[in-house]
C-alpha positions in Angstrom: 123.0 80.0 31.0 124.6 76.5 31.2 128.0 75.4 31.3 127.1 73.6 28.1 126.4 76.3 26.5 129.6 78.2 27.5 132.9 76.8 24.7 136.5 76.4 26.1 137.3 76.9 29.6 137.0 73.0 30.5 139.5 73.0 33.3 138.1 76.0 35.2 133.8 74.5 34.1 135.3 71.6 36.3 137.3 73.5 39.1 133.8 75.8 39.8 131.6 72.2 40.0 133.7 70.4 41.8 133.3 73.4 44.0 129.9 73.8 44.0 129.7 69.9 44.7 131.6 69.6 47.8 130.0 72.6 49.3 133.2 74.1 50.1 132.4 77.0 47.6 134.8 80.5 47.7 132.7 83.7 48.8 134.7 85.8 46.5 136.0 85.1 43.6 137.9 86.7 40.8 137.6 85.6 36.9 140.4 87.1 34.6 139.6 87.2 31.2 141.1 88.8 28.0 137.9 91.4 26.8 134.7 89.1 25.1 136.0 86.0 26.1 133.3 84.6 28.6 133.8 85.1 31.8 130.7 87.0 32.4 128.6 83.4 30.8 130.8 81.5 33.3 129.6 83.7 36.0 125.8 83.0 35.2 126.2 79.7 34.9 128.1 79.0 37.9 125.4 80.6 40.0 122.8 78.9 38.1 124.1 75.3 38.7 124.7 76.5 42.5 120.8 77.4 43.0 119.7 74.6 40.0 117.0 72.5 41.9 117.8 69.5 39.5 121.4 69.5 38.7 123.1 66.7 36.6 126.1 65.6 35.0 127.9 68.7 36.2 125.4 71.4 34.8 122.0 72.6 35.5 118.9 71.7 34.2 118.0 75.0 32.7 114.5 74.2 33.3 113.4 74.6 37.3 112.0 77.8 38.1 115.6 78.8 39.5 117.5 78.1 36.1 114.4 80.1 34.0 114.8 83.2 36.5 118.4 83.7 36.2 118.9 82.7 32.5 116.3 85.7 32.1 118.5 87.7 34.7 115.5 88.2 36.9 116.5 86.2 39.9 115.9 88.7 43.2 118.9 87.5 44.6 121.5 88.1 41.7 122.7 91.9 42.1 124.8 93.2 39.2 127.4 96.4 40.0 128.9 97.9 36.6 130.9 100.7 35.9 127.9 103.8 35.3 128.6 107.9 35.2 125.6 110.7 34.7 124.1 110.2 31.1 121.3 110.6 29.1 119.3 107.6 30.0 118.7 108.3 33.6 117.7 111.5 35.6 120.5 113.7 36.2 119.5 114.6 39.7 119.9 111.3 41.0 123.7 109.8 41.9 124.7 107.4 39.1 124.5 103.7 40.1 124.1 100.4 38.4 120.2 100.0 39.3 119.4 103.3 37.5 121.3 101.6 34.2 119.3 97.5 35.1 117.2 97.8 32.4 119.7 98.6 29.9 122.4 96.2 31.4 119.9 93.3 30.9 119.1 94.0 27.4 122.7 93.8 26.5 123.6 90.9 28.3 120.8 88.6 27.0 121.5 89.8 23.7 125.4 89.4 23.6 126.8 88.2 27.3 130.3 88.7 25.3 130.3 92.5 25.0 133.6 94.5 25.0 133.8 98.1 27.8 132.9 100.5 24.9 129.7 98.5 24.0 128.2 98.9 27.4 129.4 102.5 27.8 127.5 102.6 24.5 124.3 100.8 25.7 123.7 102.8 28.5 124.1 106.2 26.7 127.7 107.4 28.7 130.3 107.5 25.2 132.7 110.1 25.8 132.5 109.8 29.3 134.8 107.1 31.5 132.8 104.9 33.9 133.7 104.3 37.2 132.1 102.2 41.0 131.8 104.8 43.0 131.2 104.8 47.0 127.2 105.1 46.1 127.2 102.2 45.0 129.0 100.3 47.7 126.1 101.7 50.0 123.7 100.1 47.5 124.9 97.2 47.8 125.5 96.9 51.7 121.8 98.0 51.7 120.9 94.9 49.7 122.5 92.0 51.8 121.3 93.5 55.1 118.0 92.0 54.0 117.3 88.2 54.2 117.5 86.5 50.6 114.0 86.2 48.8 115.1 82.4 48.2 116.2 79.6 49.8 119.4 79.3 47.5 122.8 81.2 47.3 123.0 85.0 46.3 125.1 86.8 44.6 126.7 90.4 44.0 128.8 90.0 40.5 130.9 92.9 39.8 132.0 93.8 36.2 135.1 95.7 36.2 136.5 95.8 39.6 139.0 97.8 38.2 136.8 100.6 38.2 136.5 100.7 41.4 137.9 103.9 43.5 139.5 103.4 46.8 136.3 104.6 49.0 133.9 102.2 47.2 136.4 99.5 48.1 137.0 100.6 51.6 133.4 100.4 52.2 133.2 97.1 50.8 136.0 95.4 52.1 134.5 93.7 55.2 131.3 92.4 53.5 133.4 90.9 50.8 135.8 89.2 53.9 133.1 88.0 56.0 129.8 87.7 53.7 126.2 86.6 55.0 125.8 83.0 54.5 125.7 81.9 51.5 126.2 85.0 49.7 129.1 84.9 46.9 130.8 88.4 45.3 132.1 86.9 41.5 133.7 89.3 39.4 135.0 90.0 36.2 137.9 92.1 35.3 140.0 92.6 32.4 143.3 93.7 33.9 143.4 91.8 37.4 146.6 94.2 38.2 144.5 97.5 38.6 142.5 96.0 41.3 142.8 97.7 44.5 144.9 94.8 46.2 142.8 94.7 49.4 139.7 93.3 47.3 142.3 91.5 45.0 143.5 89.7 48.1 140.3 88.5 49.7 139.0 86.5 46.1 140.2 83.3 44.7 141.4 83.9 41.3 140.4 81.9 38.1 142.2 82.5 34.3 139.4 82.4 31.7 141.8 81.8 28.7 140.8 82.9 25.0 138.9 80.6 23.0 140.1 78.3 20.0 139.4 80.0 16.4 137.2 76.8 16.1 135.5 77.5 19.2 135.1 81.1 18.1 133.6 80.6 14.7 131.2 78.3 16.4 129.7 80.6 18.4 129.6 83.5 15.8 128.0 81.2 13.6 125.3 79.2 16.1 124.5 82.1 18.5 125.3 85.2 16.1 123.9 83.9 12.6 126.9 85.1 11.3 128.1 83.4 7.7 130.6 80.7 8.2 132.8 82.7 5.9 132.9 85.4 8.1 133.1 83.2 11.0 136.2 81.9 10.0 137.6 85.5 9.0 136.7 87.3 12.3 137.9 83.8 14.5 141.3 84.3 13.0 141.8 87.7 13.8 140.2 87.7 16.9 142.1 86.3 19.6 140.1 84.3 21.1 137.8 86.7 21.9 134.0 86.4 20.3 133.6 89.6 21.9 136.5 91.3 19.4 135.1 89.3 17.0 131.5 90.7 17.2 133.0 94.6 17.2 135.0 93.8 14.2 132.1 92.8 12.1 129.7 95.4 13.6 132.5 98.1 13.5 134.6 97.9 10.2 134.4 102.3 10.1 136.3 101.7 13.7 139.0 99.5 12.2 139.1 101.5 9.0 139.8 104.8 11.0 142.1 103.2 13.5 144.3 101.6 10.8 144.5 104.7 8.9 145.8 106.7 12.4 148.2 103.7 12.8 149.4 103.6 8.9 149.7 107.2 9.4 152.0 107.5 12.1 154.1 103.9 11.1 154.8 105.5 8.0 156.3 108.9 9.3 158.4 107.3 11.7 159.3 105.1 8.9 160.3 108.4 6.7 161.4 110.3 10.0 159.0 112.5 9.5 158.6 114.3 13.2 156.1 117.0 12.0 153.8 113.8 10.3 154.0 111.7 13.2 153.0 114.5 15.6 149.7 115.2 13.1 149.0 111.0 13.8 149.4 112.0 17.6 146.8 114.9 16.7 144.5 112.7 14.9 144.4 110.3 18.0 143.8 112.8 20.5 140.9 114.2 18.3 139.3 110.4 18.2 135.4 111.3 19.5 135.8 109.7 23.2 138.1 108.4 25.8 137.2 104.7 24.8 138.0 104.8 21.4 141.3 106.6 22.2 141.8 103.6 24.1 140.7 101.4 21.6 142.8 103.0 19.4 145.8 101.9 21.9 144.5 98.1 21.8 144.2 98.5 18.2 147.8 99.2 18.0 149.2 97.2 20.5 147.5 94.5 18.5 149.4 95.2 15.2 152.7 95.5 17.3 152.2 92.4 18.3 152.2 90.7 14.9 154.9 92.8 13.5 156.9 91.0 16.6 155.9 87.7 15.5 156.0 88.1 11.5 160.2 89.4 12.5 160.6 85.9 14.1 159.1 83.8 11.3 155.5 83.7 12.5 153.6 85.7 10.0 151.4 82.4 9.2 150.0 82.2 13.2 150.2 86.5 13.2 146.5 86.4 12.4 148.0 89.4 10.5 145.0 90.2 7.1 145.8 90.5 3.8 145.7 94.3 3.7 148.0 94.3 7.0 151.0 92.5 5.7 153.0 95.5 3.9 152.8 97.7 6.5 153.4 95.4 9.1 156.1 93.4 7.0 158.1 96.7 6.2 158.2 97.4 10.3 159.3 93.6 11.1 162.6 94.5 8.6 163.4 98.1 9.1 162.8 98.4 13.1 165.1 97.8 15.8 165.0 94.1 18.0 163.8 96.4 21.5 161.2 97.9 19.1 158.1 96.0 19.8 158.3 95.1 23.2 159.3 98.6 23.6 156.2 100.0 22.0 153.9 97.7 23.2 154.4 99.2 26.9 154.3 102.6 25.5 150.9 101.8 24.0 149.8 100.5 27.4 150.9 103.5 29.5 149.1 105.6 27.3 146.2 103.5 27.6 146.1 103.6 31.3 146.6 107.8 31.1 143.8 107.7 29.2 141.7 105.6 31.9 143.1 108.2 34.6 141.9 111.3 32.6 145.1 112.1 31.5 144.7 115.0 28.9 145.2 113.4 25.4 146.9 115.8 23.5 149.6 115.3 26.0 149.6 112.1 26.1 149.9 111.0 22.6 151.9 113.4 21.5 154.2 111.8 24.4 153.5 108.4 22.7 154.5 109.5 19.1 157.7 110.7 20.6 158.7 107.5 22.0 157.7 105.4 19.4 159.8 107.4 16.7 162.8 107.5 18.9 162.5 103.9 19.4 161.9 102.8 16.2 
């Protein structure tokens, strides 16, 4: 992975070079992205041009032995930790850790390095259950840089999801992410920087990975994806920023189709207010197959909340709002209260968060319906 290959991000490309050029180069560092928006490719190709033999022009050469082995994520000193829990794929005797899951880890990176949470639960054959970095896996990787690097170059331990880390795990890490063997760099990526246990959060420079350009999005649908330019453009302006989102959206119009419904369902009862309708959209959430879709479900709406708030102020052109969207979500804009939105929005967050904490859902959404219709 090169940084040419990488869109957007030009200010932080240059911050991580500039880095890796002076030598002066952070051993921990933390990359905030919004979900699918590359911070994982940045990762790669960070510790590429750091171990790139024939670097030039601020990027590697993508060609030296180095560049080949960790393009193909095969370099021995690149260690990946992910969130994992006991699933079908692996033996159920053995405690659930990121090596047991490698195999299945590289095959989705190579073939989409911008895959959203639910798409690597789904890869690795753990839906329905919530995955987590557990303190076996902070052994693991202790374990690993007590040995001496296979090459002369930089290694690294790149950690997807910090956030999923529980307190233990990060206990046990804590000093070998403060004071690392030489030349031996923890990156990771998280999706909401604030859940990270702030004595990891605290040791790692942080870097923003901001959402692409729709250009920049369609671009890569349409070069890496072979996806119609049509479509390109369509998913790009509904995405975000996110080629990740983007992806999902094609390869998931049931998802959208069953998440819009839900959220049609419950808009219009507390529209009518109609308690006893509202409360069946609450059951209808609850009864979504898995914790991640139920969380989905949350982004989903927090997503359409958001353009409701920008189509009341006059923004419906830059809403990114769909054709099929715009009654609905015009209807809310003029009938609902000015705290509405940014009141609903934070409701739709907390109940995302209970969600990630195991929070039953019944409870929870039927919580959520409550305050949304007394809001509204």
């Amino acid at each position: 992975m090169r940084f040419a290959d990488i869109p957007g991000n030009d200010d932080v490309k240059r911050a991580l070079v500039g880095m890796a050029d002076s030598g002066r180069v952070a051993h921990a560092m933390l990359f905030y992205e919004n979900e699918g928006c590359g911070a994982l490719p940045l990762v790669l190709a960070f510790f590429q041009y750091l171990n790139c033999r024939d670097r030039h022009d601020g990027d590697s050469c993508g060609e030296c032995p180095s560049c080949r082995k960790i393009s193909g994520l095969i370099h021995p000193d690149l260690h990946f930790v992910f969130p994992v829990n006991s699933g079908t794929k692996v033996s159920s005797s053995e405690k659930p850790v990121s090596d047991l899951y490698l195999k299945y880890w590289r095959e989705l990176v190579l073939a989409d390095p911008y895959f959203l949470e639910s798409e690597l639960y789904s890869a690795l054959g753990i839906e329905g259950k919530a995955g987590n970095i557990a303190v076996a896996e902070a052994r693991s990787v202790i374990e690993k840089l007590s040995l001496s690097p296979v090459e002369n170059g930089y290694r690294a331990v790149v950690i997807w999801l910090p956030e999923k880390m529980n307190a233990e795990a990060a206990n046990r890490l804590l000093k070998v992410v403060e004071e690392p063997p030489e030349k031996t760099l923890f990156l990771m990526v998280t999706h909401s920087p604030e859940k990270v246990l702030q004595t990891i959060f605290s040791r790692c420079q942080s870097f923003r990975v901001l959402p692409l350009s729709k250009d920049e999005v369609a671009r890569v649908l349409e070069t890496e994806f072979s996806v119609s330019e049509e479509q390109a453009r369509v998913q790009a302006n509904v995405s975000g920023g996110s080629v990740g989102v983007a992806l999902g959206r094609i390869g998931d119009r049931e998802d959208y189709d069953e998440y819009m419904s839900v959220f049609r369902k419950l808009m219009e009862a507390v529209q009518s207010k109609n308690l006893l309708a509202a409360l069946e959209a609450g059951e209808d959430m609850a009864a979504l197959k898995s914790r991640e879709k139920q969380k989905e479900f949350c982004s989903f709406a927090e997503d359409c909340i958001r353009k409701v708030y920008m189509i009341r102020h006059g923004m419906a052109s830059v809403s990114n709002a769909v054709e099929g969207e715009m009654p609905l979500l015009s209807g809310l804009a003029a009938g609902s209260r000015d705290v509405f939105c940014d009141r609903v929005a934070g409701y739709l967050d907390n109940a995302a968060a209970q969600i990630d904490r195991n929070v039953n859902a019944k409870i929870v959404f039927c919580d959520l319906v409550d305050r949304i219709f007394m809001t509204y």
